[in-house]
C-alpha positions as CSV (number, residue, x, y, z in Angstrom):
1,X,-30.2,-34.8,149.5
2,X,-31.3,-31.9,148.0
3,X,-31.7,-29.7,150.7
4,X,-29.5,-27.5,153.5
5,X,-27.1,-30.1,153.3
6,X,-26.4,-29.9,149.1
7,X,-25.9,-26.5,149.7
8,X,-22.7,-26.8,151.9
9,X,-21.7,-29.5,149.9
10,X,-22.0,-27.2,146.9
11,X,-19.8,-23.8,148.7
12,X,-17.2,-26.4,149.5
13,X,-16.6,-27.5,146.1
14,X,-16.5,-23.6,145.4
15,X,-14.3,-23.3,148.1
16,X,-11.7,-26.2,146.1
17,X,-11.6,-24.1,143.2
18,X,-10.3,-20.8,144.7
19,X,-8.0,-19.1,142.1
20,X,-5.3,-18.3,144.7
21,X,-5.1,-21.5,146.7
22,X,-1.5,-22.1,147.9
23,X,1.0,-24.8,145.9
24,X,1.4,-26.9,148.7
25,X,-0.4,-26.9,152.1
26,X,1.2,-28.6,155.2
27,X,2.0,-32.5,156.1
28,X,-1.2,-34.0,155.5
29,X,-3.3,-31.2,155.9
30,X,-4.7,-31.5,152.6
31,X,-5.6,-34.9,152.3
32,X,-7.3,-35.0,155.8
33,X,-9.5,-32.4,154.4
34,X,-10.4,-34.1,151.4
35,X,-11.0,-37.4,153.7
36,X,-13.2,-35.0,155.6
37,X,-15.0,-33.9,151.9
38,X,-15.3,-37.1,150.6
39,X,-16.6,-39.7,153.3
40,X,-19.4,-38.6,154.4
41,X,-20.7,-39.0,151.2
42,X,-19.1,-42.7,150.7
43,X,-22.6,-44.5,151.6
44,X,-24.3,-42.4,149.2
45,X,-21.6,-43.0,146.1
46,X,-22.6,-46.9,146.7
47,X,-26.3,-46.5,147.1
48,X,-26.5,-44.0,144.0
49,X,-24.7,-46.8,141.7
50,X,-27.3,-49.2,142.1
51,X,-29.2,-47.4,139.0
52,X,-30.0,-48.1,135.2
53,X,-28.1,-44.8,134.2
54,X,-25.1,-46.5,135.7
55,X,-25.8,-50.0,134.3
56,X,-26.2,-48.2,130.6
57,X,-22.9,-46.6,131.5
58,X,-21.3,-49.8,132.1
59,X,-22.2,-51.4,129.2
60,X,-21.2,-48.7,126.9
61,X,-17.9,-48.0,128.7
62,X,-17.1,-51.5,128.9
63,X,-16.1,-51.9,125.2
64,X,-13.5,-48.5,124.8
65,X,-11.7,-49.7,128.0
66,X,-11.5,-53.2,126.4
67,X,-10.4,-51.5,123.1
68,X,-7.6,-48.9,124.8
69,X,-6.2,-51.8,127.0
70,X,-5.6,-53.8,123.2
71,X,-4.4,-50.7,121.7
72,X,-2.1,-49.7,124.0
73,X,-1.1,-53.5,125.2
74,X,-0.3,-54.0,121.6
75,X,2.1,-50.9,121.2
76,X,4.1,-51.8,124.5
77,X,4.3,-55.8,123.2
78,X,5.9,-54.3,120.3
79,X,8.4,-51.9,121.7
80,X,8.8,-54.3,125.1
81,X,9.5,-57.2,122.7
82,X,6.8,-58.8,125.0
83,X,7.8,-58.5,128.4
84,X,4.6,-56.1,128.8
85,X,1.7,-56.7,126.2
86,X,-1.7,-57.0,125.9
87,X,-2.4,-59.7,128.5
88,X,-0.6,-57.3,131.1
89,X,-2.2,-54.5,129.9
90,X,-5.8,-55.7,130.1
91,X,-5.0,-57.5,133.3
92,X,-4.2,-54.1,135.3
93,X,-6.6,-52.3,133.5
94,X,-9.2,-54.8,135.4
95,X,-7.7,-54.9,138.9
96,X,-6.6,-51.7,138.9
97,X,-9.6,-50.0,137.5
98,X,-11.4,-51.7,140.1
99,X,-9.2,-51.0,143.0
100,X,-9.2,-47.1,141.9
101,X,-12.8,-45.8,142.2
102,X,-12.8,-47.6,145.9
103,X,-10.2,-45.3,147.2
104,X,-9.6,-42.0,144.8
105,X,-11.5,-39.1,145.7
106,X,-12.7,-38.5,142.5
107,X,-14.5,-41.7,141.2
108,X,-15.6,-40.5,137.5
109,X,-12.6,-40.9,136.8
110,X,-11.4,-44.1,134.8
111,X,-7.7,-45.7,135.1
112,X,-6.1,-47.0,131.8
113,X,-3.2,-46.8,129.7
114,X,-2.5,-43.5,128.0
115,X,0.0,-42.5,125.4
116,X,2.0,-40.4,126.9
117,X,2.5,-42.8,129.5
118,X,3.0,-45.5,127.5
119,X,5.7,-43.5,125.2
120,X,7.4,-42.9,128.4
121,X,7.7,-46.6,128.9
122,X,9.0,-47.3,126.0
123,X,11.3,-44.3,126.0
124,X,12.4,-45.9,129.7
125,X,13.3,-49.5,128.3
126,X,15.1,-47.7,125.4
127,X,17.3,-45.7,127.7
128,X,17.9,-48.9,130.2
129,X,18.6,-50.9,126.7
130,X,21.5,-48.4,125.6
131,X,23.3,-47.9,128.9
132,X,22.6,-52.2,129.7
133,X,20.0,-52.4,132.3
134,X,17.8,-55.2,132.5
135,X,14.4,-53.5,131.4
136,X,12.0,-55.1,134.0
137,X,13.9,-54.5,137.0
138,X,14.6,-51.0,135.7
139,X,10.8,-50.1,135.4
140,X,10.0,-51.9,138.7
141,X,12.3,-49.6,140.6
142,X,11.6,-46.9,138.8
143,X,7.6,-47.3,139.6
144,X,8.6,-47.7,143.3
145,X,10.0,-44.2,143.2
146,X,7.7,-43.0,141.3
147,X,5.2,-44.3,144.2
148,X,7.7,-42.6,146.3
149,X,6.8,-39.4,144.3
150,X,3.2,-39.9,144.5
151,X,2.9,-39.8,148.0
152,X,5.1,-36.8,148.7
153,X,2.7,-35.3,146.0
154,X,-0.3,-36.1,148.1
155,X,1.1,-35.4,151.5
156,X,1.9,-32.1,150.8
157,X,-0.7,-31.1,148.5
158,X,1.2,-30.5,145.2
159,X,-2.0,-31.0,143.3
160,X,-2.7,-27.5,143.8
161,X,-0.5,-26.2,141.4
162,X,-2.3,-27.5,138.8
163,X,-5.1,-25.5,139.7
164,X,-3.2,-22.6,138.5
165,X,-3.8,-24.1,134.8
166,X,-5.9,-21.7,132.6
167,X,-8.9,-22.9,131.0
168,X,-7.0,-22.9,127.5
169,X,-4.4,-25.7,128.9
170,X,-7.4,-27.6,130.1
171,X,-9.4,-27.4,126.4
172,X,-5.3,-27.9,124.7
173,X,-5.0,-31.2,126.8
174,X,-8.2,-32.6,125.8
175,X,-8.3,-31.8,122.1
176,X,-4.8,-33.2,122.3
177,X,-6.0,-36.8,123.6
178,X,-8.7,-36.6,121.0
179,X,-7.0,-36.1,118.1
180,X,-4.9,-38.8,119.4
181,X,-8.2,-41.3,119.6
182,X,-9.4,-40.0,116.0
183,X,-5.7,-40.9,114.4
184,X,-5.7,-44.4,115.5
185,X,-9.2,-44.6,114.5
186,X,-8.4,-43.3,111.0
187,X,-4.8,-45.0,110.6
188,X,-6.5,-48.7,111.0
189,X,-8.5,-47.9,108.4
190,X,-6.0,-46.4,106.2
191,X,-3.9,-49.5,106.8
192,X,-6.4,-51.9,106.2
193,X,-6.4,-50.9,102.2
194,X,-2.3,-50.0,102.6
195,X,-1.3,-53.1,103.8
196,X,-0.7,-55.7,101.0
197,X,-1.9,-58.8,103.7
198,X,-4.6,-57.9,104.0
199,X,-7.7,-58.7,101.3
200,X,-10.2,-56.6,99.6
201,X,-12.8,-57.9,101.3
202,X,-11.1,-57.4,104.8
203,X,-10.8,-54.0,104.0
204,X,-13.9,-52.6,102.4
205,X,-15.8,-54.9,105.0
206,X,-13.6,-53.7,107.7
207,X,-14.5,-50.1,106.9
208,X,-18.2,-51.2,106.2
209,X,-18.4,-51.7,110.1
210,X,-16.3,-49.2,111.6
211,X,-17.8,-46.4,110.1
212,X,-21.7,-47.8,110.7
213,X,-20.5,-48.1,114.5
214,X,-19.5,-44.6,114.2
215,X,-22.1,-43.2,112.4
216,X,-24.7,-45.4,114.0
217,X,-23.4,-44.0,117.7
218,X,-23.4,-40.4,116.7
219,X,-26.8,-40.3,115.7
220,X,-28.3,-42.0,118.0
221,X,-26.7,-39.4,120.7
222,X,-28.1,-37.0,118.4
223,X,-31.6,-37.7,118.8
224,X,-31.9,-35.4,122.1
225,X,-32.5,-33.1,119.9
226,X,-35.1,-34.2,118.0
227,X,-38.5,-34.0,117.7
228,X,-40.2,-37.1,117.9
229,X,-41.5,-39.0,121.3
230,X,-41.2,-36.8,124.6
231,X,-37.4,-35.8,126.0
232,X,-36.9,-38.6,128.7
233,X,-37.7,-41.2,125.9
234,X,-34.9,-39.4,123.7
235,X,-32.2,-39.3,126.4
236,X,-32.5,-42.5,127.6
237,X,-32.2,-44.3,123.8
238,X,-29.3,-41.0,123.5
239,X,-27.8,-43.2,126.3
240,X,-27.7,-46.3,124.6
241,X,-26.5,-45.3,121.7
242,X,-22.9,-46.8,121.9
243,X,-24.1,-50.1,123.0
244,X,-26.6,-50.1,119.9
245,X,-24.0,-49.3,117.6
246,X,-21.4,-51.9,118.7
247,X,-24.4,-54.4,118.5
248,X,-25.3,-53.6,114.9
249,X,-21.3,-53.4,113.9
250,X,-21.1,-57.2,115.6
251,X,-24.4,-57.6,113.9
252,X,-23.1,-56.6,110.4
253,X,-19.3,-58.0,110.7
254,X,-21.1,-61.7,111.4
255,X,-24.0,-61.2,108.7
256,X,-20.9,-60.3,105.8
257,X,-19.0,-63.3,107.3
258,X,-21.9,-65.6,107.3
259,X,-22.8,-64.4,103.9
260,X,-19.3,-64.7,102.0
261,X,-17.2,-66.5,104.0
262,X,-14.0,-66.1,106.4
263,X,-11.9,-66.8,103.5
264,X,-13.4,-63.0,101.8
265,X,-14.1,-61.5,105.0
266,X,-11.2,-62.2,107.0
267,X,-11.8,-59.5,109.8
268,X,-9.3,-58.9,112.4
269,X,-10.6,-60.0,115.5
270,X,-9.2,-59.2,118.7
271,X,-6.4,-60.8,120.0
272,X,-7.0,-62.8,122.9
273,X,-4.4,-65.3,124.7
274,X,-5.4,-68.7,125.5
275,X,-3.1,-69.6,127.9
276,X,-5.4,-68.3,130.6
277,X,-5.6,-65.5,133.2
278,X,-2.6,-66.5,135.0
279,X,-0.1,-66.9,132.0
280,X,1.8,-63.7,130.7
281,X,2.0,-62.3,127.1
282,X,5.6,-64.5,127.3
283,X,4.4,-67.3,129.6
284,X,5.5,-67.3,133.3
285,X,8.7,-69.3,132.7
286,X,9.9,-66.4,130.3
287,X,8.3,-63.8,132.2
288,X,7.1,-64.5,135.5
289,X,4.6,-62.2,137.0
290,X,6.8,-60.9,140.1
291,X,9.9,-58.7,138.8
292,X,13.4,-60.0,140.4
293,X,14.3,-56.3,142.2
294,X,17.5,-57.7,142.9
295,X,18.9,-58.3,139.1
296,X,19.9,-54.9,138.9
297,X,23.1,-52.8,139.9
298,X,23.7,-49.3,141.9
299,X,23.8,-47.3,138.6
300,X,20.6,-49.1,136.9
301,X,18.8,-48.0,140.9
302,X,20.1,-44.7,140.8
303,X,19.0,-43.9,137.0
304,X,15.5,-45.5,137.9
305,X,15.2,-42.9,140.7
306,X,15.7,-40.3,137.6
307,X,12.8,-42.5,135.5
308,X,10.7,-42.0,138.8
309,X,11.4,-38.0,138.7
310,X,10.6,-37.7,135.1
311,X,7.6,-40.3,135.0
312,X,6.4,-38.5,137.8
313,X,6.2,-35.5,136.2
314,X,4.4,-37.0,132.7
315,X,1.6,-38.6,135.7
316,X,1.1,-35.7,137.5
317,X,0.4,-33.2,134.6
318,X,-1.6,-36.6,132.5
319,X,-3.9,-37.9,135.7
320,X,-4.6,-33.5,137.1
321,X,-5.5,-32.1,134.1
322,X,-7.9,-35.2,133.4
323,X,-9.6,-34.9,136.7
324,X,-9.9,-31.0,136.4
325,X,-11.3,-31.8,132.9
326,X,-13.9,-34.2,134.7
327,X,-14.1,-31.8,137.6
328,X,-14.9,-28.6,135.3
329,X,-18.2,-26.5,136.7
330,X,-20.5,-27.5,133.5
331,X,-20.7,-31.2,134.9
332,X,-22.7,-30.0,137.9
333,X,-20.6,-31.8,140.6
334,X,-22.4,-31.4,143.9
335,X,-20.2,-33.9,146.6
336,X,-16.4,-31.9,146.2
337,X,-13.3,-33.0,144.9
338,X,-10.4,-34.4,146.0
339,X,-6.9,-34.4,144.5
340,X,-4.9,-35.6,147.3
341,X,-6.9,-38.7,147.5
342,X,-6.4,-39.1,144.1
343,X,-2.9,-38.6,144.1
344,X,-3.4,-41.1,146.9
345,X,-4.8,-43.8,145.8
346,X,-2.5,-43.1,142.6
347,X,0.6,-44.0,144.6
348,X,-0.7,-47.5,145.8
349,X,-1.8,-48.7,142.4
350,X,1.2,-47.2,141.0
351,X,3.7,-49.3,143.4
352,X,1.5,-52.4,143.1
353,X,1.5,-52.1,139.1
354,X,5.4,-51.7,139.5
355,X,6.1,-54.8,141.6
356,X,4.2,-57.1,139.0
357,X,5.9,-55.3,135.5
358,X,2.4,-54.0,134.8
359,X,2.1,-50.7,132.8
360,X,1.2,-47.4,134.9
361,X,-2.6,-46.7,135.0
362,X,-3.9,-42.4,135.6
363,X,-6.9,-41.3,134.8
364,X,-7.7,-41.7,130.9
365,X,-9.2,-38.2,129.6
366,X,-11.3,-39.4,127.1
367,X,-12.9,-42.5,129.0
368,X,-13.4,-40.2,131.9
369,X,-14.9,-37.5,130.2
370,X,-17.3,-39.7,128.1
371,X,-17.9,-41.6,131.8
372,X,-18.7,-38.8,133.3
373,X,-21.2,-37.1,130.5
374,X,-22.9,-41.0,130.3
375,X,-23.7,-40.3,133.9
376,X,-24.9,-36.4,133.4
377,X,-28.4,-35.4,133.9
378,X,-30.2,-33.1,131.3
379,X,-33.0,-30.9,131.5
380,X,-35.4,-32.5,134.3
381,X,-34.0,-36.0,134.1
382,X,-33.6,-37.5,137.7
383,X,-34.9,-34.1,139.6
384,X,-38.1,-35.8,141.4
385,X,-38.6,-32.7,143.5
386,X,-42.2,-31.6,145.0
387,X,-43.9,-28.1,144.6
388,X,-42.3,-27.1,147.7
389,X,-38.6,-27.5,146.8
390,X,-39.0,-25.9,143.6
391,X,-40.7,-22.8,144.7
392,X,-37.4,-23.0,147.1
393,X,-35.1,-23.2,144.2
394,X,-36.9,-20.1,142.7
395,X,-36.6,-18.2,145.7
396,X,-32.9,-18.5,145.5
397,X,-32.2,-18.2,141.4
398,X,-34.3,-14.9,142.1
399,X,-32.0,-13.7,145.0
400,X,-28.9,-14.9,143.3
401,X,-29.8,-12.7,140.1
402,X,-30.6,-9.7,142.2
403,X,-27.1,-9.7,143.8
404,X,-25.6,-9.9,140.4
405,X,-27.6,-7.0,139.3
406,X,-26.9,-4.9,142.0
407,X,-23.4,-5.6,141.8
408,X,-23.6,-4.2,138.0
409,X,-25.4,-1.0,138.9
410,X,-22.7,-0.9,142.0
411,X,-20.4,-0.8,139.4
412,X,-21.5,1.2,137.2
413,X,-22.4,3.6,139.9
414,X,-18.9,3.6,141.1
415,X,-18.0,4.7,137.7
416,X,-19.7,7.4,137.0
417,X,-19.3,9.1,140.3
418,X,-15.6,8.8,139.8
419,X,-16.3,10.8,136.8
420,X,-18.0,13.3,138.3
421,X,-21.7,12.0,137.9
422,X,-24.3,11.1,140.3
423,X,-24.6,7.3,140.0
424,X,-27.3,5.4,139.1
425,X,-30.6,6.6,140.0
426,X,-28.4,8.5,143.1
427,X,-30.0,6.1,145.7
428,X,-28.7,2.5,144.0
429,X,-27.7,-0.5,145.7
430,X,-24.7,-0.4,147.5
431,X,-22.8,-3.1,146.4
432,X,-19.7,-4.7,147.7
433,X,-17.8,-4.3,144.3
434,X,-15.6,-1.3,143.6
435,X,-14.4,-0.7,139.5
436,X,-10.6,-0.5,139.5
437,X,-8.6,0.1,136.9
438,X,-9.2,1.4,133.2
439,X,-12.7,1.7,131.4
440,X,-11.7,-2.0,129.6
441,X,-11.1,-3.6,133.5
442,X,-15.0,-1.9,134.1
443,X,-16.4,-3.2,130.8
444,X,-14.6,-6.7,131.7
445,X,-16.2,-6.9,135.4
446,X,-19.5,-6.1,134.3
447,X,-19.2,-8.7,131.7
448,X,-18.4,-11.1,134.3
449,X,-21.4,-10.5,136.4
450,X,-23.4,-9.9,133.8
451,X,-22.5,-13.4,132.8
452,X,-23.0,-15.2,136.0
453,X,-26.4,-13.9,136.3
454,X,-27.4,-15.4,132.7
455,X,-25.6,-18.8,134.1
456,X,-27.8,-18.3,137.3
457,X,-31.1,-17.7,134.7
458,X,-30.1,-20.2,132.1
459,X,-32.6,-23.4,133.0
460,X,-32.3,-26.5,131.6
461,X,-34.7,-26.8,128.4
462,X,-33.9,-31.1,128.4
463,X,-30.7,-31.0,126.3
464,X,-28.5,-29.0,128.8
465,X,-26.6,-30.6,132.1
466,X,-28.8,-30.2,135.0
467,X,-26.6,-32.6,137.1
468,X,-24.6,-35.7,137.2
469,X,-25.0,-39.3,139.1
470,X,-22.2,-38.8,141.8
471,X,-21.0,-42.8,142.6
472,X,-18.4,-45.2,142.9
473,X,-19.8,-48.5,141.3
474,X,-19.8,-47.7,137.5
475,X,-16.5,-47.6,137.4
476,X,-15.9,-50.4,139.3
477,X,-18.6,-52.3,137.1
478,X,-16.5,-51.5,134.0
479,X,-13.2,-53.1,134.7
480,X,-15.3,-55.8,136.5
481,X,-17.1,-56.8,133.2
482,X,-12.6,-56.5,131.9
483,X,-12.0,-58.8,134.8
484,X,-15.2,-61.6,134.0
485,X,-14.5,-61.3,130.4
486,X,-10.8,-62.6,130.7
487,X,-11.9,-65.4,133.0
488,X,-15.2,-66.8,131.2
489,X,-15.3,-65.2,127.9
490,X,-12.5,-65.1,126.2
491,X,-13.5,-67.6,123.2
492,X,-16.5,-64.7,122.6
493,X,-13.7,-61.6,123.3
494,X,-11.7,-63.9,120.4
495,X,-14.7,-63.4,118.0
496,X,-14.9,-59.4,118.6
497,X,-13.9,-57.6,115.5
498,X,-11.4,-54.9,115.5
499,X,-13.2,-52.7,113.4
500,X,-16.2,-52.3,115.8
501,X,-13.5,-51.0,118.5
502,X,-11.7,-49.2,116.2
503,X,-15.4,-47.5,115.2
504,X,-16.2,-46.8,118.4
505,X,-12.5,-45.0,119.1
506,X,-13.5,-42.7,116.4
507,X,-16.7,-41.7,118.0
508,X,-15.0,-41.7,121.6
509,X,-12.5,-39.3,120.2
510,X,-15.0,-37.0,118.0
511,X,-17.5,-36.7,120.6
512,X,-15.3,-35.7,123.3
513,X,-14.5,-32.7,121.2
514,X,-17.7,-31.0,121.9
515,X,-18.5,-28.5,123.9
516,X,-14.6,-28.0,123.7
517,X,-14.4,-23.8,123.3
518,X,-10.7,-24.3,121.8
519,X,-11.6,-26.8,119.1
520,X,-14.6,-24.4,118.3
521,X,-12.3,-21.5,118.0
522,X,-10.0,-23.3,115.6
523,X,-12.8,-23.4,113.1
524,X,-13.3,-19.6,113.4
525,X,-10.9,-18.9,110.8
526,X,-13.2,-20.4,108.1
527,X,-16.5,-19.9,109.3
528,X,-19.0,-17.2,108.2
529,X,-19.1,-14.2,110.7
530,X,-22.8,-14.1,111.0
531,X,-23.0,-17.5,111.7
532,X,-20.0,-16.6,115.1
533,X,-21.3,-18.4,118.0
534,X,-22.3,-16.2,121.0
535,X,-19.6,-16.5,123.0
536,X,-17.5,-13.6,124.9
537,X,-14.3,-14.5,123.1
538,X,-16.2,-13.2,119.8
539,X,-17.5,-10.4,121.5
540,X,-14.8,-9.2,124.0
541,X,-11.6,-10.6,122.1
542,X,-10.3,-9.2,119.2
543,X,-10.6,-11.7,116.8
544,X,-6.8,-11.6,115.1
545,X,-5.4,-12.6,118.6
546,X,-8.2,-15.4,119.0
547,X,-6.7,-17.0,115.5
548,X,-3.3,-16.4,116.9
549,X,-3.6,-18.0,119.8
């Protein structure tokens, strides 16, 4: 595994992230080439599940897709007046989140609602509403073109345009999504004092609980950094952190109940029908399950074919940029990518969530990111390699950092022969890299070599990502603990306070922002120039465009 044959699998991820790949590759030829990527290492994306990383991961994940599915169920019950709430919402989030990581290509990714594509759904049944089409039968035919969409997507390889998204649009995206998580957070709160229902002792108890979730989670994930025990026994409680936190707020939220009462404490617990798994938010003789494609005229088709176009559009640019996000070179990925499957298995899900008047699942950014950095290795964790293989991995960091310093004195050779002078030394390297272009495009290709080579000598010291546990089943576990909860627990689900879910949105949202080089340039403007982080856009960049921008 980590041999001969994790080095191909390495140079073909490389090889997916060419800059100048083409926007659209011919009839199938890109998703046969993913197939090709990705099943060989099928086998191992089961086997590798079967680990206590993963179980953590499940057990923490579990709750913030429980609480998106609510969150977002609950706006669309609202604006759908019902025909697609919270018992819709959580059911596809289950079968469909378990369906996913079975056939997408990449499986750190997790399905759920988002808001852009649940604005879009309500924006739909507004539209279908004014011109007096049937909302269901609109969305239905609508997600069957959208399907339609979806698979011309992956059959000719559109997922490659998004690869021509900068960096910034990647960081933009995600901060986006966050502040988006940190807002709801916040607004529950806030409402909880604003809103004359609700008592004092709701409230103040309500934000009692939330914020020691929050705070409780933070700092827990904080401790890899500490000082006391050794660094395994601080990453693996850093791992548990969210699952100790939602265990003290459940903890706390019970003790202030058990203390003053229900009638004081009247926490908001999460809503949870009782009509079973197979009844709808409106009950099947309101709303049955399957969606009547026929109740629906030749202009209500032909504008869903438009809804298709334009939801299409808000799934591709949602679901891509979350998997490049998850994708991104710090995570260590080592088995490839694979965006046609995605867009693949996308399409089925899509057209079975359509049939049923479910809402459209893609790839949530902030579940997936926080899925995929639960499963991330740091400093030595995982790595059981013998003397041999590390003297091997030696050997190559040396070579690689020779190359990238003979392609800096090739380089500056170039240069100063083209000046007149005699080169480096006059019997340097000769290098494969020629300067072009004004002193500024020298200094900026030195820079970039100079840079890979510190990447290339930068070892993990136990708080950095050293790699990342590759499989299919965590994700699958999640939405299978959605699935078993709806069917056996939903009397305990009933007794789950809001505020813990609402606490743990917060820290969902806040920690996703690290790391994130836009949201760290935002705070530039305030922050004390000595104190600059040591980054190339406060070195390279001058710093009136980095505020502008």
């Amino acid at each position: 595994f980590w041999g001969d044959t994790l080095v191909v699998t390495m140079s073909d991820a490389e090889h997916h992230e060419e800059e100048h790949v083409p926007l659209y590759a011919p009839f199938g030829k890109g998703l046969m080439a993913d197939l090709k990527t990705k099943l060989p290492w099928y086998a191992s994306d089961i086997k590798d599940g079967f680990s206590s990383k993963a179980v953590i991961t499940v057990l923490y994940l579990f709750w913030g897709a429980l609480a998106n599915a609510v969150a977002f169920g609950a706006l669309l019950g609202e604006n759908t007046e019902g025909y697609m709430g919270a018992t819709e919402t959580l059911l596809a989030t289950a079968v469909l989140g378990m369906l996913y990581p079975l056939l997408c290509g990449q499986p750190l990714t997790i399905m759920g609602a988002t808001g852009p594509i649940a604005a879009y759904i309500i924006a739909l049944r507004g539209i279908g509403e004014a011109v007096g089409v049937k909302f269901l039968p609109l969305y239905a035919w609508s997600g069957i073109f959208l399907s339609g969409f979806l698979f011309i997507g992956a059959m000719f390889s559109l997922s490659n345009a998004i690869r021509r998204v900068t960096r910034f649009t990647e960081e933009l995206f995600s901060v986006l999504v966050s502040v988006i998580f940190i807002y709801q957070a916040i607004n529950y709160f806030v409402d909880l004092f604003a809103k004359s229902e609700n008592s004092n002792g709701e409230a103040k108890a309500g934000l009692l609980v939330g914020l020691l979730t929050f705070f409780t989670a933070l700092s827990i994930r904080g401790s890899r950094n500490g000082s006391l025990f050794n660094q395994w026994t601080r990453n693996r409680v850093a791992d548990f952190a969210p699952v100790i936190a939602i265990v003290l707020g459940l903890g706390l939220a019970w003790a202030l109940i058990g203390h003053y009462g229900i009638e004081k404490v009247d926490l908001d617990m999460l809503e949870i029908s009782d009509d079973g798994i197979t009844a709808t938010t409106l009950g099947t003789d309101v709303r049955p399950w399957l969606v009547d494609l026929g109740d629906i005229n030749g202009a209500g088709i032909g504008l869903s074919f438009v809804g298709g176009l334009f939801g299409f559009i808000v799934m591709y640019f949602d679901q891509n940029i979350t998997v490049r996000l998850v994708n991104a070179r710090e995570h260590k990925l080592k088995k490839g990518f694979g965006y046609d499957m995605d867009m693949m298995a996308l399409c089925v899900c899509t057209l079975l969530l359509s049939i049923v008047g479910c809402p459209w699942m893609v790839s949530a950014t902030v579940p997936s990111l926080n899925h995929c950095r639960s499963l991330c290795f740091l400093g030595n964790d995982g790595n059981q390699k013998d003397e041999e293989e590390e003297q091997h991995k030696e050997a190559k960091l040396e070579e690689a950092s020779k190359k990238a310093l003979d392609n800096v004195r090739s380089l500056m050779g170039s240069s100063l022969m083209e000046e007149g002078g005699a080169g480096l030394g006059g019997n340097g390297p000769a290098g494969t890299l020629k300067r072009s272009g004004s002193h500024s495009d020298l200094m900026k290709q030195v820079h970039q070599e100079v840079s890979s080579a510190l990447e290339h000598l930068n070892l993990p010291t136990g708080t950095g990502i050293s790699g990342c546990l590759e499989q299919r089943l965590s994700g699958f576990g999640v939405h299978l603990l959605v699935m078993l909860s709806l069917v056996v627990a939903r009397p305990a689900l009933a007794s789950i306070p809001m505020a813990v879910l609402r606490g743990l949105f917060l820290y969902n949202g806040w920690v996703n922002l690290a790391g994130n080089e836009f949201w760290d340039r935002i705070w530039l403007v305030i922050t004390d120039p000595a104190k600059y982080p040591k980054k190339g856009y406060c070195k390279i960049t001058p710093l009136w465009k980095v505020h502008a921008w």
